[in-house]
N, C-alpha and C positions, 0 to 999 in steps of 0.2 A: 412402589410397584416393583415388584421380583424381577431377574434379568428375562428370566424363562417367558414372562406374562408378559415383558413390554416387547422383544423379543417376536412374539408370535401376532402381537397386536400390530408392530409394523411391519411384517409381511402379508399380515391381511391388507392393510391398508395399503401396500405395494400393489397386491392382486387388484384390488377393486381399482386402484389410479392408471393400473400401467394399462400402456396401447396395447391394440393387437400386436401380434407381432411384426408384421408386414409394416404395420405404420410405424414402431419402434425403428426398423433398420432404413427407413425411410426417413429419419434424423438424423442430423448429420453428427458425428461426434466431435466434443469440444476440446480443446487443449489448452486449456490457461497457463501461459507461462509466466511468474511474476518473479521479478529481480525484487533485490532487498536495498534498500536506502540507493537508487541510483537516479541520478535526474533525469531530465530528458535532452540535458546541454552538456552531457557526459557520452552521448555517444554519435557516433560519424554521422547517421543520418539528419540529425538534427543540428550541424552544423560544426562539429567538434573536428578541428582538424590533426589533434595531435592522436586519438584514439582509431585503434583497428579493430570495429567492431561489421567485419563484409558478411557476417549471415543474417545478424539483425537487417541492416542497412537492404538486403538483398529481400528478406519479408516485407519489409515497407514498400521496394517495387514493384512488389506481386499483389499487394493489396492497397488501404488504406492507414496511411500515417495522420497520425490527429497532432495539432499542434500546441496545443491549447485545452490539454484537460490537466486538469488538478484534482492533489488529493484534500482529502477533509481535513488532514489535519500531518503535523511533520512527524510521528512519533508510528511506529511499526505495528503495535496492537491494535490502536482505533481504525489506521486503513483496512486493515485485512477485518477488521470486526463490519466494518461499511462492504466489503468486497463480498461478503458473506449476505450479508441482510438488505440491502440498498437504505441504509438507518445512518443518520448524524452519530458525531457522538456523545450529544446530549440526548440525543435517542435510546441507546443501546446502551450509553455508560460508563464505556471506554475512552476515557481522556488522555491516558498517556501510556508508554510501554509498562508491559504487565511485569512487576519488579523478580529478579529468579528468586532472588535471596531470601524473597516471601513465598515462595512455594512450595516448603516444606507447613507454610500454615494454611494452604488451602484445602477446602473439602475434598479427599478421593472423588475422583471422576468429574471435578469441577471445568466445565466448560462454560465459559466468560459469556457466551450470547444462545443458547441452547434454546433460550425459551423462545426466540424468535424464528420465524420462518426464514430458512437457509437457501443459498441455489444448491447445494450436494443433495440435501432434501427433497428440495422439490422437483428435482430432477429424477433424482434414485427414485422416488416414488413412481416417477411415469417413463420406467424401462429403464432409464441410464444405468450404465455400470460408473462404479465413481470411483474415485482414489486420490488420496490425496499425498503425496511425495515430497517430503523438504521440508522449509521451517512452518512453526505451526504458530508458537506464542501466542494464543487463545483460552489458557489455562491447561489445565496438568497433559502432559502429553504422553500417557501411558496405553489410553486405549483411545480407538477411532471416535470422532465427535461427529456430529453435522448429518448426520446419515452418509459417512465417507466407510466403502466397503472395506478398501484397500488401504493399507497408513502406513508411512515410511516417513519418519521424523528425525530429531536427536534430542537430546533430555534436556540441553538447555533452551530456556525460551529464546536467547539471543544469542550471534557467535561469540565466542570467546578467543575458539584459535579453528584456523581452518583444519588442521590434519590432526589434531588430536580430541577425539569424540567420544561420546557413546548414543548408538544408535538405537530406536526401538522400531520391529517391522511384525508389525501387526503381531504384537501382542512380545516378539524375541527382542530380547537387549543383547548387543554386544557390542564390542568395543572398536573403534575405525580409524588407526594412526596411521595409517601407511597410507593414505588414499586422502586428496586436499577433496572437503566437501562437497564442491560444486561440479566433481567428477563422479562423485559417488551418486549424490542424486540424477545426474546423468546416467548415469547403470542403472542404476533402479526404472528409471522411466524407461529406459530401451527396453531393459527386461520386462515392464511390464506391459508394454505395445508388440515384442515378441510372443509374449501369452498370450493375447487378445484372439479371442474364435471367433469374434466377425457377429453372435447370436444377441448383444445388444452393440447401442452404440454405447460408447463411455466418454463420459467428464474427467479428464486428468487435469486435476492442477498441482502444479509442477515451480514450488518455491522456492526457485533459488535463496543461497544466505550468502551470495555476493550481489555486488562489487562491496558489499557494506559501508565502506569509508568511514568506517571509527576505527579509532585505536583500543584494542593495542594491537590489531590484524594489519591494519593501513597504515602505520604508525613505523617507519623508517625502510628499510629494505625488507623487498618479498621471497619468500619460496613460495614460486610456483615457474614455471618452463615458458613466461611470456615475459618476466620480468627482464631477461637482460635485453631484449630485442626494446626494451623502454631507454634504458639508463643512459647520460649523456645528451636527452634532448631538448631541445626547447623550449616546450609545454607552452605554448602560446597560451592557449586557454585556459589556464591557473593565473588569476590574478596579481600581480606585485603591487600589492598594497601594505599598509602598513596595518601591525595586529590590531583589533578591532577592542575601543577604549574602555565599551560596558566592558568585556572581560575583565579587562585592567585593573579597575575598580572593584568588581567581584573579587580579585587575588587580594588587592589592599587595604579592603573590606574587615579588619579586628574583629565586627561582630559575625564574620562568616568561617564559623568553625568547621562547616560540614566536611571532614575530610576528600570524601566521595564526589563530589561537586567539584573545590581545588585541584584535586588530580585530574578531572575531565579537562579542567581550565587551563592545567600546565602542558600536557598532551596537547591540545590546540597550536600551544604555544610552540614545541617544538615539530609539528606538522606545519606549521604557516611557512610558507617561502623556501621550504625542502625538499632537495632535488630528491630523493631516494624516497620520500612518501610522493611524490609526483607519480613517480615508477611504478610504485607499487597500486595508488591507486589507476594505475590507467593497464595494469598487468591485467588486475583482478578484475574489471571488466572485462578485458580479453578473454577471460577463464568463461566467463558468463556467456561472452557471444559464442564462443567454442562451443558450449555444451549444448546454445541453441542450436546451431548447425547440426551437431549430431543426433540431436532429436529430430528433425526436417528429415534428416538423411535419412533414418532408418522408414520414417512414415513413408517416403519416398518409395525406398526399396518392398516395403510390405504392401505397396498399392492401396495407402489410403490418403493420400494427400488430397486426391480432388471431393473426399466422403468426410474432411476434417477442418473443423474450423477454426484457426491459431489465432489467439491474443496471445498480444504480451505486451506487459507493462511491467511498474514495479510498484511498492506500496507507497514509499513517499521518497525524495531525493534529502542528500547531504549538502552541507558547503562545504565548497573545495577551493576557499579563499578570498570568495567572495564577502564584500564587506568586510574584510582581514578575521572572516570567520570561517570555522574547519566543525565538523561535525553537526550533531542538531540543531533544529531553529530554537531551542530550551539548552542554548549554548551561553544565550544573553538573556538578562535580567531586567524586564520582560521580554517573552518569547521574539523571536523578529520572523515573522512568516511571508518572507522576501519570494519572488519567482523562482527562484534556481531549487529549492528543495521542495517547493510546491507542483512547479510544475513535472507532472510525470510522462512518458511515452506511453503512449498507446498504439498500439500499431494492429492490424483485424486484416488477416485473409483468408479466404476460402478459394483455392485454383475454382477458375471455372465459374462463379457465382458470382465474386465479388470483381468488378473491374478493377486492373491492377494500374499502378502507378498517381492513385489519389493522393490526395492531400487535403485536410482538411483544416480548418481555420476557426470553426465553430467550438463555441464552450462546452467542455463538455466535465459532469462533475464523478467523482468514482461509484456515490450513490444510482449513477446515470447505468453503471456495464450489469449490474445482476438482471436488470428489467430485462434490457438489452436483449440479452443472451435466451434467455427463455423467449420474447419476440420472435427472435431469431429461429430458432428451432421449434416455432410454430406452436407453443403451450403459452396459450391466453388464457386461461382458466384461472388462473392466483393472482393476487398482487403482493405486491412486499406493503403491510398496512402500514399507513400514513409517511412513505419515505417519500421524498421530495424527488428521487429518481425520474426520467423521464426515456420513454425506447429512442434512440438515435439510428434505430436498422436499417428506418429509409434512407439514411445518408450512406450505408455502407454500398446502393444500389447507385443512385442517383447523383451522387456529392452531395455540399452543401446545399441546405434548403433558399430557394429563390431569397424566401423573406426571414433572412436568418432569427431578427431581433422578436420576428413572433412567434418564434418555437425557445430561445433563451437568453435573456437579456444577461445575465447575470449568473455566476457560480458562486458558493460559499463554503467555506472554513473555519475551522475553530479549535485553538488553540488555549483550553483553560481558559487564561485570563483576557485572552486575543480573542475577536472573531471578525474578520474578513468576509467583503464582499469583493469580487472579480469583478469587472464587467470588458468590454472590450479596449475602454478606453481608461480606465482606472483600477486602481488597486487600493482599498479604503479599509484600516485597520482603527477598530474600535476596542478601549483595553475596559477592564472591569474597575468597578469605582477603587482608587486608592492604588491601582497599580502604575497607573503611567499615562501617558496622551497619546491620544488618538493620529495617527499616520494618514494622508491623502499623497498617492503616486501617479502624475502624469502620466502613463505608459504609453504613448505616442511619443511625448518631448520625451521623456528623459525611465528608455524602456529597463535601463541598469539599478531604477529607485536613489539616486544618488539623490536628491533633493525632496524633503516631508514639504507639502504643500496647504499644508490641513489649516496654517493660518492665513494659508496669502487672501486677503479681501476677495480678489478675482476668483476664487473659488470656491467662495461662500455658498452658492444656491446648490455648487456640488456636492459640497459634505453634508446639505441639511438633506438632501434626495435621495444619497445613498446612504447617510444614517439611517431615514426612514424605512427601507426597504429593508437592509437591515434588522431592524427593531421588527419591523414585518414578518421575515423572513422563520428568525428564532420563534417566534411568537408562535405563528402557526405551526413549526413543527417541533419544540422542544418538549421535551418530556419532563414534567416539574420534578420527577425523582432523580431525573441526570442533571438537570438544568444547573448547573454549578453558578449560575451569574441571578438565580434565585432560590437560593439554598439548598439546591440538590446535591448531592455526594457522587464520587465516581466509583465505580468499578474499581477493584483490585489497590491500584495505585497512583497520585498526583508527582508529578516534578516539584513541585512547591505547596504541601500542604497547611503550610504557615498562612498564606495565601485566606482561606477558608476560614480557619479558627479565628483567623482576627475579627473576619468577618460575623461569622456564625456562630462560633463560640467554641470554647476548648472538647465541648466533645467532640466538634466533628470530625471525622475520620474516613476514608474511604469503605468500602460496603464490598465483602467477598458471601456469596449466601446459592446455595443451590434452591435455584427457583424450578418449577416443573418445566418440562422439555417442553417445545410446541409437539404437537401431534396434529398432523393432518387427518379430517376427516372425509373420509371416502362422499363423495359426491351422488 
């Protein structure tokens, strides 16, 4: 199909979806703010006491802090591909970050989840203005994907260094060295809540590419202007443990030549129990809550805070020494999908709508916020097809539901060779045949994971329950083309594709292919 022809097709299909206009500005408009690799035990509201993060902290009194959502999976492409679609990522495909170094072989205008119904889609469709601002890593970031109007990226999918860049803004590249990233997409989102005429409401989502915590950004001393108000402190909250032994083994490993891998492993190494990545990672947070505050401010100043309704979260968290581990949960051999990098913040206010000063205790999964949000702003008319998602709106009124355990027993994850059930009282990691055994976590006794319980006799009827549900859970929603734990292939790219060939046989290879776009059809 020609640019001109699809082009004209979805503004018909705008016209025919969108509200009057009356009901359009009778929407409240949304601001998704999502941080990149930051947990939810990296910032002050959540318990952190060495981090200064008071405008985050200061959102979560005005609304609802959730305590207890997770993401699908530790790696930056599959959340934000679930953030997009309310879809696993045996669903949609995306199992691991989308490699850069491969995107010089992907298809011009290749967008990783296009074919699926989007929320910038289905929103753009019924009046939203949408925009999308910060990192994208969804496939080639050249031009706008998702039905996103407005597009302000940078051309790598992942950061490399915060102050030396190049940026694309709908459609212009240039270049961004003098200006640390997470300041810039701060400009850009003032700027773009400056232009806003009030004639729709708009979807801004606004991706940060901090706190990140990899190296070689988090990786010893910071430039940035929160860094020295760090240095010299205590850092309670960073683990003194000792370097964690899978890595060990990985480094002493003769058959493990992959250079790329080693170097991740040795960077660990010199990040574990270092006061100056201490600093730095708890600087680069501060940059993040900074630029939140300045987005508050200006919505403030322009009178739309009580007509807007803020999330923020992030796509998945880091380790930051827990388990004498430093970067992703595909740090260790196999994956380790512990709470600290799973668990994400979520935090939801609306002035005036939403009673402030919640908290909430209920599971909640990232497949759960795209339902959500449409809920929310009152379009019940779509579903995201076959996502396991569920609306949680009435909690944003109400709190917790009376009868918690009958709206969600259970959240789930999936890590490649990993997949994870949550519940309130366990954490139960099942590996894929030939990778490694199966993990059982008391999280009542022992909420740190320091002890796999998966053998003790006493817990036998537990592991056969949440196996089952488990085995359930995939069943009903995995897509046999993504489904990697029965010879489906992933999207773009795997952390271990040795993994697969053993299994499946030497051709298999990850799958890049331009499928047709979803297209909404006019009702």
């Amino acid at each position: 199909m020609s640019f001109v022809r699809a082009s004209l097709q979805y503004a018909f299909v705008c016209l025919l979806l969108s509200s009057p206009a009356g009901a359009e500005n009778a929407r409240p408009n949304i601001l998704f703010i999502l941080s990149d690799n930051q947990p939810a035990s990296i910032i002050g509201t959540y318990g952190n006491s060495d981090v200064k993060t008071p405008h985050i902290d200061q959102l979560a009194r005005e609304g609802i802090q959730f305590n207890h959502a997770y993401a699908v999976n530790g790696m930056c492409s599959p959340t934000r591909a679930t953030l997009m679609t309310g879809l696993m990522p045996s669903q949609h495909g995306i199992h691991s970050w989308l490699d850069d170094e491969l995107l010089d072989e992907w298809p011009a205008g290749w967008s990783a989840v296009a074919e699926f119904r989007s929320l910038p889609l289905t929103l753009g469709n019924r009046g939203y203005a949408t925009a999308m601002i910060g990192k994208w890593h969804l496939g080639k970031p050249e031009q706008a994907s998702l039905g996103y109007q407005h597009w302000v990226t940078f051309a790598e999918g992942h950061t490399v260094d915060f102050w030396d860049n190049t940026v694309i803004e709908n459609g212009r590249t240039y270049r961004v060295n003098d200006q640390h990233l997470v300041d810039f997409f701060t400009d850009k989102a003032i700027d773009y809540l400056r232009a806003y005429d009030g004639e729709q409401p708009f979807y801004l989502q606004l991706n940060y590419d901090g706190p990140y915590l990899n190296p070689p950004t988090n990786l010893g001393p910071a430039r940035n202007r929160f860094y020295q108000g760090y240095v010299g402190k205590r850092f309670d909250s960073f683990p003194r443990v000792a370097f964690n032994q899978n890595q060990v083994d990985q480094l002493m490993d003769p058959a493990n030549t992959n250079s790329f891998i080693k170097g991740k492993l040795l960077q660990s190494l010199q990040m574990h129990n270092d006061p100056a990545t201490m600093a730095n990672v708890l600087s680069q947070n501060a940059m993040v809550d900074d630029g939140v505050g300045r987005v508050l401010q200006v919505l403030r100043e322009l009178g739309l805070e009580k007509n807007t309704l803020v999330v923020f979260s992030s796509d998945q968290g880091n380790f930051y020494g827990q388990h004498g581990l430093w970067q992703h949960v595909v740090v260790t051999k196999p994956s380790s999908p512990y709470e600290t990098p799973i668990n994400v913040p979520l935090i939801v206010r609306h002035a005036g709508k939403i009673p402030a000063g919640q908290v909430s205790n209920e599971l909640v999964g990232q497949y759960d916020i795209p339902v959500t949000l449409l809920d929310y702003v009152g379009i019940d008319d779509v579903s995201f097809d076959n996502s396991p998602g569920r609306s949680f709106e009435p909690w944003l009124h109400v709190g917790d539901p009376a009868d918690a355990a009958a709206f969600r027993e259970a959240v789930f994850f999936e890590q490649e060779e990993t997949r994870v059930i949550r519940t309130r009282d366990y954490a139960y990691w099942k590996r894929l045949q030939t990778t490694g055994d199966p993990a059982l976590f008391d999280m009542r006794q022992d909420p740190e994971q320091l002890q796999n319980v998966a053998s003790d006799p006493a817990y036998i009827a537990v592991v056969e329950r949440l196996d089952r549900m488990l085995i359930d859970f995939f069943a009903r929603y995995a897509d046999r083309r993504y489904d990697l734990w029965n010879g489906g292939v992933a999207k773009g790219s795997v952390d271990r594709p040795e993994v697969y060939r053993q299994l499946y046989g030497e051709d298999w290879r990850p799958a890049v292919e331009m499928l047709p776009a979803f297209v909404e059809q006019a009702q």
